[in-house]
N, C-alpha and C positions, 0 to 999 in steps of 0.2 A: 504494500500500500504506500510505505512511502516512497517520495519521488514523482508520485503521480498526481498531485493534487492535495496530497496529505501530509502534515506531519504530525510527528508521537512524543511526545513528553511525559513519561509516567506509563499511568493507564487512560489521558486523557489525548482524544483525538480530537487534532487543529485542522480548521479549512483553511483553506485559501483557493482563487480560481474562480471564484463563484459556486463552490460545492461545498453542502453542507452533511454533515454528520449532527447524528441525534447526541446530545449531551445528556446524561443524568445528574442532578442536582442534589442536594440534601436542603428537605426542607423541613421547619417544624413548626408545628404549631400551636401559638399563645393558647390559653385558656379562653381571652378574649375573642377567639375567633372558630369558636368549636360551632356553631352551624352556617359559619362562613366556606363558600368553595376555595379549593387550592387556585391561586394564579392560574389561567387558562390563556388559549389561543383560541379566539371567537372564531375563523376563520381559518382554512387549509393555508390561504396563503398570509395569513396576518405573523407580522414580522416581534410584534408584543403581544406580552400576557398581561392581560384585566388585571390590575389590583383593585381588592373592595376595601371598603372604609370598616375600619373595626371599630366604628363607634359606638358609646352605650344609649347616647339619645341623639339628636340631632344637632347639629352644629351648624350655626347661623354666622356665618361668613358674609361680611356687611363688605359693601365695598369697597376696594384698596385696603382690606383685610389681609393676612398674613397667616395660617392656619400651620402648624405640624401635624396630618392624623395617622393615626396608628394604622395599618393592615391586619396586625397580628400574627404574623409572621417573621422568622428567622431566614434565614439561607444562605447554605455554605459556596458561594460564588469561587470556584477552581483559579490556582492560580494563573496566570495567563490570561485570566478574562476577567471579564468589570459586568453589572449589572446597570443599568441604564434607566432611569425612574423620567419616564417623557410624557407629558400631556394626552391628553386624550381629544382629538382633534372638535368631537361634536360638544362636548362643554366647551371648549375654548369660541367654535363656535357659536353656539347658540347663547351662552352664557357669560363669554369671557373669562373663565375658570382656565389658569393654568399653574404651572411651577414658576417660582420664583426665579431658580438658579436650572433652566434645562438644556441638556440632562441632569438630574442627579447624579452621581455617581457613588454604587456599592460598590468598594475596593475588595479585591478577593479575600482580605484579612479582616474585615469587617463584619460581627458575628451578633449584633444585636439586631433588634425589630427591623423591619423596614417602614420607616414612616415617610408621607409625603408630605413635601411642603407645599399648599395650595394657593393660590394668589386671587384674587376677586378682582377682576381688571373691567368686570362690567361695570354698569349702573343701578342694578338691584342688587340688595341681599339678595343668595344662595344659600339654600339649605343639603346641607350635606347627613343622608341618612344612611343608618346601618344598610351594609351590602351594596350601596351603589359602586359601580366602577368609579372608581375615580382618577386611576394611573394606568400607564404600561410600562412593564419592564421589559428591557431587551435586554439578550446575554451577548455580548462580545468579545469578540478578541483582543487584547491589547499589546501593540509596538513598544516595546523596551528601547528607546533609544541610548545611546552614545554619543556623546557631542565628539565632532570632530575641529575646534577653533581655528579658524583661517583669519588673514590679514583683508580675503577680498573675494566675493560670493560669485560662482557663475552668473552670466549677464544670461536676462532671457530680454522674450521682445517687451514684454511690460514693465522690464526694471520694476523700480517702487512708486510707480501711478496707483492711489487713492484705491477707495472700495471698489468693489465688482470688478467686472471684465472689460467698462469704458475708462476706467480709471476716475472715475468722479468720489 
């Protein structure tokens, strides 16, 4: 396998290529969320998993609010990869509900809850109830870099022109 698309560290197998391998996780779960479902993938082709809210009543997120909410959940995110806590596009849309700092990032050595940080960027209160989705997590790979310091950077055609690709 490897060489072709794959590499192995451990007992954990890496994509790259655009090929993917199923990963197993360890997950566990709070008291706080015993008739909540496990993280899922609503979808064959959905790249995040649902997190729900492990809330014990509702939580009333006013606007320009700032929320931490619990999941209820642990997880042992492998080394080599990072978990990814990213918005959920239909609050963001309909509601202006997203993350403060997105992505979050669960570092692979991080072993408590996963809580999301919720942002109220609409114009009404939101109400945030037991079980609603309110995040996705995505599992990733992550580049370990190395700096290598030089006196003077390859020239491309964009040099250091401004945002985007017109340079503005």
């Amino acid at each position: 396998m490897e060489g072709e698309g794959f590499s192995r560290a451990g007992n954990v197998v890496r994509y790259h290529a655009g090929v993917t391998i199923p990963l197993t996780l360890q997950i566990r779960r709070l008291s706080s969320a015993h008739d909540l479902p496990l993280p899922c993938y609503m979808t064959s082709g959905a790249a995040g998993m649902d997190l729900y809210a492990a809330v014990h009543e509702d939580l009333r997120l006013e606007p320009g609010a700032i929320a931490l909410v619990a999941t209820g959940f642990e997880v042992a995110i492998p080394e080599g990869f990072e978990g990814q806590v990213r918005p959920r596009s239909g609050l963001a849309v309909r509601h202006g509900i997203s993350l403060p700092n997105t992505p979050a990032t669960i570092d692979s050595d991080y072993r408590g809850e996963i809580r999301v940080p919720l942002i109220n960027l609409g114009r009404e209160p939101f109400l945030v109830s037991r079980g609603m989705r309110i995040a996705q997590l995505v599992v990733s790979p992550v580049a370990r870099v190395t700096w290598n310091e030089v006196q003077v950077l390859q020239t491309t055609d964009r040099g250091g022109k401004g945002f985007g690709h017109s340079g503005v």
